[in-house]
C-alpha positions in Angstrom: -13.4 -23.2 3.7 -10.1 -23.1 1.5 -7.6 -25.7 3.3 -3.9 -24.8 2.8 -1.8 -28.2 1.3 1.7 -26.8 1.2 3.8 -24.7 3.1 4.0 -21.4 1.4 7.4 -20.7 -0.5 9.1 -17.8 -2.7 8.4 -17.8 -6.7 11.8 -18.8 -7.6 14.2 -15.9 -9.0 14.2 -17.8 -12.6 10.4 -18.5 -12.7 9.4 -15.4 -11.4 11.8 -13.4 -14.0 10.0 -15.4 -17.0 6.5 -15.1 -15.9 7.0 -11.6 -15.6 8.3 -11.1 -18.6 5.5 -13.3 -20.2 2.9 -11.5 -18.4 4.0 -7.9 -19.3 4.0 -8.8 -23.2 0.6 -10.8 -22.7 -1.1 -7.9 -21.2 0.8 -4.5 -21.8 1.9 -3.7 -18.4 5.8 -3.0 -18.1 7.9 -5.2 -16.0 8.4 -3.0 -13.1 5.0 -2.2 -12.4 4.3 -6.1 -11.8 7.5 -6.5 -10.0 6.6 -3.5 -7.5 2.9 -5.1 -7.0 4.4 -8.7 -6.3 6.8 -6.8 -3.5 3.9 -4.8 -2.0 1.7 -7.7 -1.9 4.5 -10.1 -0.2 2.5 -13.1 -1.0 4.1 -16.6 -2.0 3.3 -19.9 -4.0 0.5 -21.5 -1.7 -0.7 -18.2 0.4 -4.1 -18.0 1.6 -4.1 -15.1 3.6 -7.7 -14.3 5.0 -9.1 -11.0 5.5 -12.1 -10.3 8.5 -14.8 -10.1 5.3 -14.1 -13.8 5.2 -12.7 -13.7 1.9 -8.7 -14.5 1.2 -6.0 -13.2 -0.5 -4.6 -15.6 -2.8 -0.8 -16.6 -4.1 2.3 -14.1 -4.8 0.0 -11.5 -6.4 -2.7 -11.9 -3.0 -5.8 -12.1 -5.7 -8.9 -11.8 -3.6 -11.3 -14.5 -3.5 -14.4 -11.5 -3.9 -12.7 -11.0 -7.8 -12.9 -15.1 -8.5 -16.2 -14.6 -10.7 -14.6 -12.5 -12.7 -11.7 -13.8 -13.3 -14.1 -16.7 -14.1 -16.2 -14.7 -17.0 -12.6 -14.9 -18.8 -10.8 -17.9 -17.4 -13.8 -20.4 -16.8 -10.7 -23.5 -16.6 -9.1 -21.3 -13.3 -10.2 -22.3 -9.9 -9.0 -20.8 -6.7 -5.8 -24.0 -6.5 -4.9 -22.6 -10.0 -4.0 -19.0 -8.1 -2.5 -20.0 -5.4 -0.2 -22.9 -6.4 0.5 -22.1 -9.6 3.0 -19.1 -9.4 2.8 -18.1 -13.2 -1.1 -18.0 -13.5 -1.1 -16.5 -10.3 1.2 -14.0 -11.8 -0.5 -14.0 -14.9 -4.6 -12.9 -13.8 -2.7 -10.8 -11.6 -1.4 -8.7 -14.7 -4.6 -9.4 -16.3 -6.7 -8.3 -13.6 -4.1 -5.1 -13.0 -4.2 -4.3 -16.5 -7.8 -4.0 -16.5 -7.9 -1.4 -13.6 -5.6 0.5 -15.7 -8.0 0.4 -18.6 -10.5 1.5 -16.7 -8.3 4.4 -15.4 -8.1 5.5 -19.1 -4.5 4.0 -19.2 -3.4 5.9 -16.6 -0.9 3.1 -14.3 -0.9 5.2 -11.1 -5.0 5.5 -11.1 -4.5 1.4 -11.5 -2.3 0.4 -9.2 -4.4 1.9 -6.2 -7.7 0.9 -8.1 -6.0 -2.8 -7.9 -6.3 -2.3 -4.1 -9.1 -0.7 -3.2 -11.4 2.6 -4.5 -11.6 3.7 -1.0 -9.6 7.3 -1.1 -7.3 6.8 2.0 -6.4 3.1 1.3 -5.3 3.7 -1.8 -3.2 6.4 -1.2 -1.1 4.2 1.3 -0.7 1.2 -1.4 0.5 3.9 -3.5 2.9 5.2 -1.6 4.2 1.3 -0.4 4.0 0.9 -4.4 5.9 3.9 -5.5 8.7 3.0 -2.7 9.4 -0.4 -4.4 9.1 0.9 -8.0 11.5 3.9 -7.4 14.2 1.0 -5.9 13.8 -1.0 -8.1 14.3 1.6 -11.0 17.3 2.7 -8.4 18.6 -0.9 -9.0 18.8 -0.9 -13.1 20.3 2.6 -13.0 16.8 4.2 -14.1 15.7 8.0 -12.8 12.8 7.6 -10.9 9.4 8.6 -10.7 8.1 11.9 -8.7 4.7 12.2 -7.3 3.0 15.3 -8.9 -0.3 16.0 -7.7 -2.7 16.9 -10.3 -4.3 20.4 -10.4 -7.5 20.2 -9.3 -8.0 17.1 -7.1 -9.4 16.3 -4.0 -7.4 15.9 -1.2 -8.4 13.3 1.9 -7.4 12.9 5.4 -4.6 10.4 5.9 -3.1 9.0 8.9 -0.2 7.7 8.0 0.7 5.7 10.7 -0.3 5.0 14.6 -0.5 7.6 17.0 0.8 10.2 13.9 -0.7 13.6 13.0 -3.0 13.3 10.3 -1.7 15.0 7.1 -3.8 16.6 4.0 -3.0 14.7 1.1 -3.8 14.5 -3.1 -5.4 11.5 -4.0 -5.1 11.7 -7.1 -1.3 12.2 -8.8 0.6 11.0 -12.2 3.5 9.0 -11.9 6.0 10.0 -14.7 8.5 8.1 -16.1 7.2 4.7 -16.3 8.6 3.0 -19.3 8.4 -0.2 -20.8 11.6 -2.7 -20.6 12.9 -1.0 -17.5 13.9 -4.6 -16.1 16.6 -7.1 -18.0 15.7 -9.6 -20.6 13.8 -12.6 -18.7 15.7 -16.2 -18.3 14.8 -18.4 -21.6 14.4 -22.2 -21.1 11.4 -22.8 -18.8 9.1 -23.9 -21.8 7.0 -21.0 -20.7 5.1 -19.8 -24.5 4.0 -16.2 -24.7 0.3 -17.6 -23.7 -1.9 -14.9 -26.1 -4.6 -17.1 -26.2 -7.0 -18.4 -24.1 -6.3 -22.1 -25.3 -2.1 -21.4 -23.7 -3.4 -20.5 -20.0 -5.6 -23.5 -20.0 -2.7 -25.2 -21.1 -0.8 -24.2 -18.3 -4.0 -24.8 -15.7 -3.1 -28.3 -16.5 -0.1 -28.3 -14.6 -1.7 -28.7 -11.3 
């Protein structure tokens, strides 16, 4: 049983904008793509949020407890405090963990983002569409053009209900999100003593904070 010992608060502004930054050079995954995820997820420093499977989502980027042993086959110095008080490592294996559902999706960021989620079909066509909402205003914000669903020829299409009581609609699940570019966000806030942690030796380093 995971026991909460602080009252959940909001990465702040400057942290979050550095440990971003950090994490999108670390792992390859542009700014705004983490910054969307964190705004879907909704999470904060010191969020347990448990699902009915008994396990919890953990920290701003609500990492479930299910994904702790392998996050653990890379990061054997992490435990579950780590996450979910530590706003940076949470943000961190988040991007890490993101960036490998990419991967597997043969680099392709849409296919990862719903893969971060879930691989069930109609579930990950809602987190999509929550996820493309916050990309598209936060591209809106930094005066960038934003990104269309296309749905690609040839793919299946699933039953969604897209809210209570509405009509089920036919929908792709599978589409490309264009334009998503590297260094779509402003340069992150020096000064926090935050190193570009490319090794495994700098996240341990950080672990030790907590």
């Amino acid at each position: 049983m995971m026991i909460a010992t602080t009252t959940p608060y909001p990465v702040p502004e400057q942290v979050l904008t550095e440990c971003v930054s950090t994490a999108s050079r670390t792992y390859g995954v542009p700014e705004v793509v983490i910054r969307a995820i964190l705004m879907v997820e909704g999470g904060k420093v010191g969020t347990m949020s448990r699902n009915t499977n008994g396990s919890y989502d953990l920290g701003p980027m609500q990492l479930n407890t299910i994904n702790l042993s392998i996050i653990n086959k890379e990061y054997p110095f992490l435990t579950w405090r780590h996450i979910t008080y530590n706003p940076c490592i949470n943000i961190m294996v988040g991007t890490w963990f993101l960036g490998k559902k990419i991967k597997n999706r043969n680099g392709v960021i849409w296919e990862g983002v719903g893969d971060y989620h879930s691989v069930t079909p109609s579930k990950r066509i809602v987190y999509q569409t929550k996820f493309l909402r916050h990309y598209n205003a936060l591209k809106a914000k930094y005066g960038f053009k934003p990104a269309q669903i296309e749905p690609i020829p040839g793919a299946q299409f699933a039953q969604v209900q897209t809210a209570p009581a509405a009509k089920v609609v036919t929908q792709a699940t599978q589409y490309r999100l264009p334009s998503i570019l590297t260094g779509d966000l402003p340069a992150p806030v020096v000064g926090l003593g935050i190193k570009h942690p490319a090794s495994f030796s700098d996240l341990y380093a950080m672990s030790k904070s907590i």
